[in-house]
N, C-alpha and C positions, 0 to 999 in steps of 0.2 A: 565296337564294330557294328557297323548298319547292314539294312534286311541283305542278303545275298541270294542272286537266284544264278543256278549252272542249273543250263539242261540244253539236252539232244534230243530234235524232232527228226524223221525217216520220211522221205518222199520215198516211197520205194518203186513206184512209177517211172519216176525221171531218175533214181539211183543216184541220190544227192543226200547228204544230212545236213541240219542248218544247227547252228550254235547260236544261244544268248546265253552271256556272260552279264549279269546285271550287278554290280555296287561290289566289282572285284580289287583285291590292293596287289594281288597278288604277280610276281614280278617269274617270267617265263626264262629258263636257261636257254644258253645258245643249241638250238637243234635246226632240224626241216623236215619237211613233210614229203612224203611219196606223193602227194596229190595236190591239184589247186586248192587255193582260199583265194574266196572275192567274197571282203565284210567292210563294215564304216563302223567308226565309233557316231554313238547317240548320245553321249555324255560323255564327259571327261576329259583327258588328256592323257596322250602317250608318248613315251619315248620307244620307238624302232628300230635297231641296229640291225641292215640287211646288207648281208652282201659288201660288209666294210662299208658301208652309208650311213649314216646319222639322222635321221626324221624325228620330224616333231608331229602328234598326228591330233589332229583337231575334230568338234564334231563336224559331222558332215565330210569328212574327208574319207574317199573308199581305198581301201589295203588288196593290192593283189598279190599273191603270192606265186610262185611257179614252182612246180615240182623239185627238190634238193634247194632253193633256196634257202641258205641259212641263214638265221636272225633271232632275236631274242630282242626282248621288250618289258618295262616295268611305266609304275603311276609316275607322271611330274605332282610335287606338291600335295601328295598326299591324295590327290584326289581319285576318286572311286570311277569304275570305270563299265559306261555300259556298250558293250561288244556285241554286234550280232553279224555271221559271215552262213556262208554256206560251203562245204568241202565237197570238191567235187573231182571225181577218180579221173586216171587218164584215160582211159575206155572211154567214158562216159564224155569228155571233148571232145573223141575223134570220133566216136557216131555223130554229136553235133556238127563239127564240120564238116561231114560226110552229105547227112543231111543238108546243110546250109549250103553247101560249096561243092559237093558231086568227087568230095577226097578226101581221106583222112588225114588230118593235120593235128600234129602236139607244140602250137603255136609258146612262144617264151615271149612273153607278154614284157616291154621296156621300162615301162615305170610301175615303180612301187607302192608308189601313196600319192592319188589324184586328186583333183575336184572335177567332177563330170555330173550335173545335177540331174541329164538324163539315165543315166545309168545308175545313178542312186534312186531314184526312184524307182525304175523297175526292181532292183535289188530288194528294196524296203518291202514293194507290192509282194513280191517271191517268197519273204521270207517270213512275211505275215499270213502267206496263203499256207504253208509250211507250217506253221507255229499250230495256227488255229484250226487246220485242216481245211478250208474253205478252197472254194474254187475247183471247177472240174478240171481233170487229168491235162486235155487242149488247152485252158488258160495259163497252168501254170509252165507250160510245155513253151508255149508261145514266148512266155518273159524270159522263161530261161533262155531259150534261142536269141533274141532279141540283144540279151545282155553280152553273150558268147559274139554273135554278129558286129557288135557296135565295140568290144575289146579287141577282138582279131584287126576290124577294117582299121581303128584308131591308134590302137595301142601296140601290134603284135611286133617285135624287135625283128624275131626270127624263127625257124621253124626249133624245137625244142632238140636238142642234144641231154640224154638223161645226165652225163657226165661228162663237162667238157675239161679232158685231164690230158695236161701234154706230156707226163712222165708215166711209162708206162708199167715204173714198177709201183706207183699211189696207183694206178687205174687196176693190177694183180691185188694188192693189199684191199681195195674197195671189194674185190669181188670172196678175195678167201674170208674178210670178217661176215660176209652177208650171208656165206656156205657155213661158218662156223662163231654164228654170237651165239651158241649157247654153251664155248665153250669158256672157260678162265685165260684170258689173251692179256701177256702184259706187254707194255713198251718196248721192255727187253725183247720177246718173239716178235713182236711187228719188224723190231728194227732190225733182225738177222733176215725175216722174212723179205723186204724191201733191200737189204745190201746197206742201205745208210745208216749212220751214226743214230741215236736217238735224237741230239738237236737238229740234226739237216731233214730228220724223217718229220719233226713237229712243223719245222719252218716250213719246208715242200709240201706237207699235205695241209698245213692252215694257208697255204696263198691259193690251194685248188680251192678248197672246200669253205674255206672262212670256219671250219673247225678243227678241233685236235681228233687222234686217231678214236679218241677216248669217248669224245661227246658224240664223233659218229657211230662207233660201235653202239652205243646208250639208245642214238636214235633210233637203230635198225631194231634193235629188241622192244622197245615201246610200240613201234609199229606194228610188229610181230605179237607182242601181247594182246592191243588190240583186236585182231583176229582170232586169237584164240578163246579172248571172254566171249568175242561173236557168239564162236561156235560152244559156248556152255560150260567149259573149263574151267574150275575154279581158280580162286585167284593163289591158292597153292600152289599146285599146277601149274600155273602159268609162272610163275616164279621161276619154281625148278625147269619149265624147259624155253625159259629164255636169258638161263646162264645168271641169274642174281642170284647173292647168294644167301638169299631169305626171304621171306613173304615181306616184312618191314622192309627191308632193301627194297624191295621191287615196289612197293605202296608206295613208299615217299617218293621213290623218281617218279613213279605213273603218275601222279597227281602233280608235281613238278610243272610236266611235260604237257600233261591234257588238262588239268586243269580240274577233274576230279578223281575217287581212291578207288581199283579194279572193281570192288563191287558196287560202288555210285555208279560206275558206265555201265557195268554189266545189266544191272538193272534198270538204267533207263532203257538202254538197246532193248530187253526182252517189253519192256512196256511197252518201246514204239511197234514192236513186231506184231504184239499182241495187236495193238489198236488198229494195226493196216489188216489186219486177218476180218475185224468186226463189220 
């Protein structure tokens, strides 16, 4: 295996964190994220399964993601992969298009995987300013607008629906797993809870969501961990109160999922915190 680099820088200015992923092999399960990602690979090659799509993602090509998209991604050909994105909250868009446009907007960006050389560029600028800390609060303020401005005017589909579900008992079962992932939910209670069989409950909720009940419950709790290493929780802790049922259990999905083990993040988070206090 060759050098590997995972780490998370903190704008805590702009309220964005950036990712490099540098000489990774590692192959991501189907999940989605509560928040945007706008990243380009710098090396390598990737396979992207979004949204039942099929992509091939080359260097130089930028990856938008939109909030609940699901997708999952591994190497073509073995080859190692350098990833760098930035994650960026809903809040944190609709102050920008507040700012930019005079209205909050949670724009659902059309395409998935672009070539746009002005917007990779600013992107690269952003997240080099981000990496290295450089560049005052206005500069890096300005690229991010810039970037958010030239996605909305070019790329924006529509305005963002968090959950677009025409069966209203998948849109009940989304909301009681999200009130209760911490607790032991199996297929059997989803499927009495929704009325449907188990195969009609898999089939109707993987055509909303492009996942099973299973990989979204999984998702909400990683998310939910996340916030909880924030706030200082051990990664015990956090096990027991996001419904795994053990610290191993909960390690291997976290790092699955984010790409490294609750106490790798926990302790970059408190590094970056530290460094923005200096």
């Amino acid at each position: 295996m060759g050098y590997e680099k995972r780490q998370i820088y903190l704008d805590k200015e702009l309220d964005i964190e950036a990712y490099w992923f540098y000489g990774i092999m590692q192959k991501f399960p189907n999940h989605f994220h509560e928040y945007y990602v706008i990243g380009f690979v710098e090396e390598g090659q990737r396979r992207l399964l979004c949204k039942n799509k099929d992509y091939t993602i080359n260097p130089q090509d930028l990856v938008i993601l939109n909030p609940f998209d699901s997708h999952t991604c591994m190497q073509i050909n073995n080859e190692a992969l350098d990833w760098r994105c930035i994650n960026i909250k809903k809040e944190v868009i609709q102050k920008a298009t507040e700012e930019i446009y005079g209205e909050k907007y949670l724009p659902s960006f059309s395409k998935t995987v672009l070539s746009d050389i002005e917007i990779l560029m600013l992107l690269k600028e952003l997240h080099t300013m981000i990496v290295l800390g450089t560049g005052n609060s206005k500069t890096r303020k300005e690229k991010f607008y810039k970037i958010i401005k030239k996605l909305y005017d070019e790329y924006n589909g529509q305005i963002l629906e968090e959950e677009v579900i025409p069966a209203e008992e998948i849109k009940y079962l989304c909301r009681y797993m999200k009130n209760n992932y911490r607790q032991k939910l199996t297929l059997d209670e989803l499927s009495k809870i929704t009325g449907q069989n188990k195969f009609t409950l898999l089939r109707n909720f993987n055509k909303v969501h492009g996942l099973t009940p299973y990989q979204y419950l999984e998702t909400i709790r990683i998310e939910k961990a996340r916030t909880y290493l924030e706030e200082g929780h051990t990664p015990a802790e956090v096990a027991l109160n996001t419904g795994f049922s053990d610290q191993s259990h909960f390690t291997r999905f976290f790092k699955s999922f984010i790409g490294f083990t609750p106490k790798q993040y926990q302790k970059l988070f408190k590094e970056n915190i530290e460094q923005e206090k200096k």
